[in-house]
C-alpha positions as CSV (number, residue, x, y, z in Angstrom):
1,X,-130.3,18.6,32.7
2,X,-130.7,19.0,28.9
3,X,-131.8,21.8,29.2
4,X,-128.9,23.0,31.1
5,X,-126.2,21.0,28.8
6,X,-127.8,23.2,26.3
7,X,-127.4,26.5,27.5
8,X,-123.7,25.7,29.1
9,X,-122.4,24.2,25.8
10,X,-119.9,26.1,24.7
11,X,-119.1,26.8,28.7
12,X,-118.7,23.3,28.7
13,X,-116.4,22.5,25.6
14,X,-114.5,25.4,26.8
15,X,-113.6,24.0,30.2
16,X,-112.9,20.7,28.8
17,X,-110.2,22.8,26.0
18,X,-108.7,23.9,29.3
19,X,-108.2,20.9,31.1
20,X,-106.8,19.2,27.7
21,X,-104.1,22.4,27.9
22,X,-103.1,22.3,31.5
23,X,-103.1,18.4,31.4
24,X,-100.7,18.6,28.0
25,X,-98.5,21.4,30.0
26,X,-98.5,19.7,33.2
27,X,-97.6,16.1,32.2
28,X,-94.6,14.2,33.8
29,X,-94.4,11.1,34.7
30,X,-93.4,12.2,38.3
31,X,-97.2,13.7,38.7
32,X,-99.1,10.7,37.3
33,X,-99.0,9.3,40.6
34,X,-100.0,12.1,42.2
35,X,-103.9,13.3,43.3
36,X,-102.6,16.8,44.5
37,X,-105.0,19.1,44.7
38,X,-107.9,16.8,42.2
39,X,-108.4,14.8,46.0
40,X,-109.7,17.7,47.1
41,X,-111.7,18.7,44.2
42,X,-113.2,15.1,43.8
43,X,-114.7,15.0,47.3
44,X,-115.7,18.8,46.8
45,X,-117.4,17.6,43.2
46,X,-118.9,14.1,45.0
47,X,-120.7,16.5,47.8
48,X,-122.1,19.1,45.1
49,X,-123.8,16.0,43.0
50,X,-125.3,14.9,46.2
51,X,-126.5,18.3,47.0
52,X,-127.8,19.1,43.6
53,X,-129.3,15.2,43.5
54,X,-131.3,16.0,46.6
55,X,-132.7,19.3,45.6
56,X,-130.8,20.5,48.6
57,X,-130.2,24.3,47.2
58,X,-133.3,25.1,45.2
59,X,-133.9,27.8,42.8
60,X,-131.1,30.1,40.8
61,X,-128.2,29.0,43.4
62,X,-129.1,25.4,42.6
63,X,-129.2,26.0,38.7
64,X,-125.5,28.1,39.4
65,X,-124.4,24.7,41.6
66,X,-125.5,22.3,38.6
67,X,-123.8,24.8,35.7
68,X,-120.6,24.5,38.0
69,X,-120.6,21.0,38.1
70,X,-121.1,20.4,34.5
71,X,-118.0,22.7,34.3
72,X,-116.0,21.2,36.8
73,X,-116.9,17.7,35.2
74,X,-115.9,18.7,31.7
75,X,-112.1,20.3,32.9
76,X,-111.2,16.6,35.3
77,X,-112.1,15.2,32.0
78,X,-109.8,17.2,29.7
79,X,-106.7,16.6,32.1
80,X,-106.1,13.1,31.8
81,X,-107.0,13.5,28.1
82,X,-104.4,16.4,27.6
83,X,-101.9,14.3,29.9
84,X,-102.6,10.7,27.5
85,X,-102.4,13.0,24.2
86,X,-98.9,14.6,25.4
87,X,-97.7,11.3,26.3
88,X,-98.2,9.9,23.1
89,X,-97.6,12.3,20.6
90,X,-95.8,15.0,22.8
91,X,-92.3,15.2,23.9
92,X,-90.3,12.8,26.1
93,X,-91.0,14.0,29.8
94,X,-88.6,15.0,31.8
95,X,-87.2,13.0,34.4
96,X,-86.8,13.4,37.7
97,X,-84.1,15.5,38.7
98,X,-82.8,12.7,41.4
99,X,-82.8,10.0,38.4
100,X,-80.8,13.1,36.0
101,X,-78.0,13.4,39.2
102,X,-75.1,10.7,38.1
103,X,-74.4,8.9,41.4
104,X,-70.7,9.8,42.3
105,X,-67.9,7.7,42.3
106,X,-65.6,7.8,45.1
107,X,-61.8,7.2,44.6
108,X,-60.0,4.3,46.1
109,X,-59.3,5.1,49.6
110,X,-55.6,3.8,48.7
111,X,-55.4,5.9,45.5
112,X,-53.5,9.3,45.9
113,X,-54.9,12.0,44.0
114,X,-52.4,14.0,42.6
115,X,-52.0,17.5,43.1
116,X,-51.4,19.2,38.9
117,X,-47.9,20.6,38.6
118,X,-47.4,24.2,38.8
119,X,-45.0,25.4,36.5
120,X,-42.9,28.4,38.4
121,X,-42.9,31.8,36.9
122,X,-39.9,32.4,34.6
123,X,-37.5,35.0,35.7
124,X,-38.1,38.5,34.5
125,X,-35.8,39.2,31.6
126,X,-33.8,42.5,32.3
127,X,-29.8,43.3,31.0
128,X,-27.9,41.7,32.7
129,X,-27.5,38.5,35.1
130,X,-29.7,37.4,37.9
131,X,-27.5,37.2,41.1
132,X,-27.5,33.4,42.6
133,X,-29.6,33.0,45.7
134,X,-29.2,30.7,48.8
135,X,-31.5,29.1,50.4
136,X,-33.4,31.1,53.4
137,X,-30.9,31.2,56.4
138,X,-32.0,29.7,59.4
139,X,-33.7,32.5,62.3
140,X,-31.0,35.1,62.8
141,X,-29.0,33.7,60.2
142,X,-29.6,36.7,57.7
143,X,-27.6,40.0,57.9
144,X,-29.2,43.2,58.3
145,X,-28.7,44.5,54.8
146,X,-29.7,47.9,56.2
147,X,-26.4,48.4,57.5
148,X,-25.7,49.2,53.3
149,X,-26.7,52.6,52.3
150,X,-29.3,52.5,49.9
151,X,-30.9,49.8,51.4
152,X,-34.0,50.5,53.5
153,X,-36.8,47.8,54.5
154,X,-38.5,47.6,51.4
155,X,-35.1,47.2,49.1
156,X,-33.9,44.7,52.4
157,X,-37.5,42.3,51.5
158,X,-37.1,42.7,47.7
159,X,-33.5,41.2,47.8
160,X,-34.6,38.7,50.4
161,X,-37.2,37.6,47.9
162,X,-34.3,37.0,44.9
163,X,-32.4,34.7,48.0
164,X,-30.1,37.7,48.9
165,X,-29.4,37.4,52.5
166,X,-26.1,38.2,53.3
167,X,-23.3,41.0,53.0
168,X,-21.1,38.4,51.5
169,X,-23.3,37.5,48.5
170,X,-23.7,41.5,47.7
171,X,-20.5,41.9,47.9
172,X,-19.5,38.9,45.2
173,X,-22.2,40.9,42.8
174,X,-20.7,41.1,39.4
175,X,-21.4,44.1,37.2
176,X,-23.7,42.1,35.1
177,X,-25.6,41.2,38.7
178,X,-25.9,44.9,39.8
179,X,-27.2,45.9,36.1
180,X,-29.6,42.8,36.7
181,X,-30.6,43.8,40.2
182,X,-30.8,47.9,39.2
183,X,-33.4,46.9,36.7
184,X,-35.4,44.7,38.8
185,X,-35.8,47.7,41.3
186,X,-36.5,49.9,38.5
187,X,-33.6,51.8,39.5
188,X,-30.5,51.1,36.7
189,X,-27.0,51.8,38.0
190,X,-28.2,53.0,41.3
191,X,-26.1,50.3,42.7
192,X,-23.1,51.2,41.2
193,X,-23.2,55.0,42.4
194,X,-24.7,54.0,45.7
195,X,-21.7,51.6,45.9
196,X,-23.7,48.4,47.4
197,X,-20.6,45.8,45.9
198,X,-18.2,47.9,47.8
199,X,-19.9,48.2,51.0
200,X,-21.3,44.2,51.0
201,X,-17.4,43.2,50.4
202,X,-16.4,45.6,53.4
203,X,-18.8,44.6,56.0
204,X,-18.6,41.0,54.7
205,X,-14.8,40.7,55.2
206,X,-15.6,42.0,58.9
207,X,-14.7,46.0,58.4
208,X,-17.5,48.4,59.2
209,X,-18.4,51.5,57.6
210,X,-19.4,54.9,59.0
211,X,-23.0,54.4,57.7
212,X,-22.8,50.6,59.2
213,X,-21.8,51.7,62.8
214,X,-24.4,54.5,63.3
215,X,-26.8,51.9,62.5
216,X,-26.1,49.1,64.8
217,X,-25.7,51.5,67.7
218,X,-29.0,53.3,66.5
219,X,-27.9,57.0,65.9
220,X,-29.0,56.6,62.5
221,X,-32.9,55.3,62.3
222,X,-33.6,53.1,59.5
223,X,-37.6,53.6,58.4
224,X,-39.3,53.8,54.6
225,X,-36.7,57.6,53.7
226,X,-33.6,54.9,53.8
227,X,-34.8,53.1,50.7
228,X,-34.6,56.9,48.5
229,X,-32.0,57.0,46.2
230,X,-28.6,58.7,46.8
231,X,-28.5,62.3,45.5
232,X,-25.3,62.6,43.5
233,X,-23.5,64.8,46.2
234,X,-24.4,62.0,48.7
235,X,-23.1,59.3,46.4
236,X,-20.3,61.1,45.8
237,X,-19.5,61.9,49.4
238,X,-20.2,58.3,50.6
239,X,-17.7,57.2,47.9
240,X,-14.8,59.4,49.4
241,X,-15.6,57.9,52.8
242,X,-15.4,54.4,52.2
243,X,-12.3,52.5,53.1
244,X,-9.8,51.5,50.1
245,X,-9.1,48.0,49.2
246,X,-5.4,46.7,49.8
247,X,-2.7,46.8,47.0
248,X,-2.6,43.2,45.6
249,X,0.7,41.0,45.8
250,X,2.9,39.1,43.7
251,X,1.5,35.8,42.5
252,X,-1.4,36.2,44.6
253,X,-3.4,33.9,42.2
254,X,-1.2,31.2,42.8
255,X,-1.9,30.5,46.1
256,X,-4.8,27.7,47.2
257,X,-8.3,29.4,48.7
258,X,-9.4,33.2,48.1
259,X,-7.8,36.0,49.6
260,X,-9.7,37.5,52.1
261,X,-10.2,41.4,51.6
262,X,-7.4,44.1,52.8
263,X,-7.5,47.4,53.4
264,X,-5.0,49.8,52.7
265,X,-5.0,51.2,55.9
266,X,-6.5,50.3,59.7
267,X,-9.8,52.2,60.5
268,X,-9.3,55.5,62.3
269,X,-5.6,55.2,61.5
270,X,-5.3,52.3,64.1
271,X,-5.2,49.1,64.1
272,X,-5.8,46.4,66.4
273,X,-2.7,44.6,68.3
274,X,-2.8,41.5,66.6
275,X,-0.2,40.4,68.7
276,X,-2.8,39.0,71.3
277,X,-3.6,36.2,68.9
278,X,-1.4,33.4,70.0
279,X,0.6,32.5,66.9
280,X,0.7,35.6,65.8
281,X,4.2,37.8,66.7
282,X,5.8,40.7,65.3
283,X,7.0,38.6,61.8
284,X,3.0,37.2,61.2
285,X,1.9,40.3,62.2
286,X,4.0,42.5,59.4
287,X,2.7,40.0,57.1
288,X,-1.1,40.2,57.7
289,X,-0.5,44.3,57.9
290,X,1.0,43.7,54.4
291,X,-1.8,42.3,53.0
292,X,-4.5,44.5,54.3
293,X,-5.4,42.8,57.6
294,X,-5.4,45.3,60.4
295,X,-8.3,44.3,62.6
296,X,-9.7,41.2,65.2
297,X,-13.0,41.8,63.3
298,X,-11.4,41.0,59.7
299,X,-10.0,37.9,61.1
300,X,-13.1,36.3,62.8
301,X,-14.7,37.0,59.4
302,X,-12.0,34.5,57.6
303,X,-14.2,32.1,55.9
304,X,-12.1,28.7,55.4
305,X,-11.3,29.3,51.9
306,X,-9.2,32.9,53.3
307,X,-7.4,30.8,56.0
308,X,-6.3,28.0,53.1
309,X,-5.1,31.3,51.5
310,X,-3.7,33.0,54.3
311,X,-1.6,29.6,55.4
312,X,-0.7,29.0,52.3
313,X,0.9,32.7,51.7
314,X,2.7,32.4,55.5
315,X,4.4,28.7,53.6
316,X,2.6,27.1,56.1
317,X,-1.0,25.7,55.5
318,X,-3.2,24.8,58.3
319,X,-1.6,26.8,60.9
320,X,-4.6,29.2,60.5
321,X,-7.0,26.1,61.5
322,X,-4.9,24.3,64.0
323,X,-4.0,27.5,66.2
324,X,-7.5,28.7,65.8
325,X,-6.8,32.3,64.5
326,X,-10.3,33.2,63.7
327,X,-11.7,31.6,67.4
328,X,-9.5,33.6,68.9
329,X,-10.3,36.9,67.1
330,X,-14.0,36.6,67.3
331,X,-13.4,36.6,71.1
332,X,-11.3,39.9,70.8
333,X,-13.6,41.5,68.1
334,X,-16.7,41.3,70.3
335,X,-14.9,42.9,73.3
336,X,-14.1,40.1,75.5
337,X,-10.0,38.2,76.0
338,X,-8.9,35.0,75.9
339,X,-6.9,33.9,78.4
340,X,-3.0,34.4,75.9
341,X,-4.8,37.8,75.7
342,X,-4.4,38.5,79.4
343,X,-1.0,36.6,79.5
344,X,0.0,39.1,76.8
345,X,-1.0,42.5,78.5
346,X,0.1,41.3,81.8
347,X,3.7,41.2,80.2
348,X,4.1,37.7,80.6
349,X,4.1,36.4,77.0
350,X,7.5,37.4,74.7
351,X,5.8,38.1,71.4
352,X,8.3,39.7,69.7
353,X,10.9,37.2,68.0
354,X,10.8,37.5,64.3
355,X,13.5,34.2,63.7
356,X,11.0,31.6,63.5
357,X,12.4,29.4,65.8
358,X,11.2,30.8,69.0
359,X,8.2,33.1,70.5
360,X,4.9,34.1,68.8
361,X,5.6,33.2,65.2
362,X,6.2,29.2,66.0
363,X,3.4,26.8,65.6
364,X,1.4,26.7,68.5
365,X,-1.9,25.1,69.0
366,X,-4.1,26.4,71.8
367,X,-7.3,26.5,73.7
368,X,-9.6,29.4,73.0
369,X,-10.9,30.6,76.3
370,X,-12.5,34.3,76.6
């Protein structure tokens, strides 16, 4: 065996430098507890002593079976010696990655969390004023702002996105709202030559256009081309065809509530008998024509603020409300009669004292029944 110690020596020393390296690498305190793969190697080294003991494997293979055990000997030595050395004059070992892990804390089961605040986008800032928006309008609430020229789908879902949902809100647009709006669409004074005010406060106050019509009953299709901007010659020509507003009257400021829109003269050169309106005779009838009315539809499009006006102008407020003008002319804007209507065409109804005192123009208060 000294003999073999002798010519293994440096053999030796080098396998015990190797075990002192991988035990300084591998040191943790996790692994101290741990045989690993050294249980396997101890029985393995236990067997070859025995072997080499017993002169069980003779000759050269029993001199290479002693030289490996001398080597194996001198590494398992070197590892807990590389392991003790790193310990004590080595770093801190590492530990476990469970004990790293902070345990987590769970809220109170009463305590809200609360959600952060978000802070809205600001408006874009463009010339001009942005237009007020309303809330969104309950399902079929919302006008179909196609019906204005100029305004195809995808104008129709940007000015529903700003709270623009009705005819009557384009049509209360101030200049500094169109400049606003023209800029947002990165269009500036389109609205103005495409006339959007103008055709919002027609169809609002109840009087359709050309455009409007051929839209509802479908002979114009509305798809992506509708949202293209007016040529000029289009602009132009659209301008000459829509109807003019009513002259105003004297003192018309002075009177409670808002005038409702007038037009200088019925649609297709007729207007509707608004005779069939109970409350309404010959007298009432000059009246309304004076200020513009000519048509059921503009009637049943009185909001309450244009009947204050309207009763106030006749010198007699709340006859609109208690006779139920705009009931009535809803039914005889969408087609159907109420039954003064039928009374009326069937000659039985004398609507055409103007004295006040007896007929059409007295104070009445009626059912409406189409």
């Amino acid at each position: 065996m000294t003999y073999l110690f002798s010519q293994l020596c440096l053999w030796i020393i080098l396998a015990f430098v190797v075990g002192l390296i991988v035990g300084w690498l591998t040191f943790s305190r996790r692994a101290r507890g741990r045989l690993g793969w050294l249980r396997l190697g101890g029985v393995l080294f236990v067997l070859g002593v025995i072997v080499a003991v017993l002169k069980w494997v003779p000759d050269v293979p029993g001199f290479w079976l002693e030289a490996a055990l001398f080597l194996f000997a001198a590494y398992i030595i070197g590892c807990p010696i590389g392991s003790w050395l790193h310990g004590a004059f080595g770093a801190k070992p590492v530990a476990d990655e469970a004990q790293m892990k902070p345990l987590p804390v769970a809220a109170p089961p009463s305590t809200p969390v609360a959600e952060p605040a978000v802070t809205p986008a600001p408006d874009p800032v463009y010339p001009g004023t942005k237009p007020q928006a309303m809330p969104t309008p309950a399902q079929g609430g919302a006008d179909d702002l196609k019906r204005i020229r100029g305004i195809g789908p995808k104008n129709e879902k940007i000015l529903n996105d700003l709270g623009v949902y009705r005819f009557c809100q384009i049509g209360a647009w101030s200049a500094a709202n169109a400049e606003w709006v023209g800029h947002y669409i990165a269009f500036p004074g389109r609205i103005e030559r495409e006339r959007w005010i103008e055709q919002g406060k027609l169809l609002c106050a109840g009087v359709e256009t050309d455009y409007a019509r051929q839209v509802r009953t479908g002979s114009v299709v509305v798809d992506d081309k509708a949202d293209a901007a007016l040529t000029e010659e289009e602009a132009a020509t659209l301008e000459r065809q829509l109807p003019q507003a009513a002259a105003t009257v004297e003192n018309e400021d002075t009177y409670g509530g808002a005038r409702p829109f007038g037009l200088g003269q019925p649609l297709s050169g007729t207007g509707d008998d608004l005779k069939l309106i109970k409350g309404i005779g010959h007298k009432n009838e000059g009246l309304l024509h004076g200020l513009g009315i000519w048509h059921f539809s503009q009637i049943a499009s009185w909001t309450e603020e244009n009947a204050l006006w309207i009763g106030s102008y006749l010198a007699f407020p709340g006859r609109i409300e208690r006779e139920e003008w705009v009931d009535q002319a809803k039914v005889l804007a969408a087609g159907g009669i109420t039954e003064f209507a039928k009374r009326v065409k069937d000659g039985e109804v004398e609507s055409s004292t103007d004295d006040g005192s007896h007929g059409q123009d007295n104070v009445t208060k009626v059912d409406v029944k189409p």
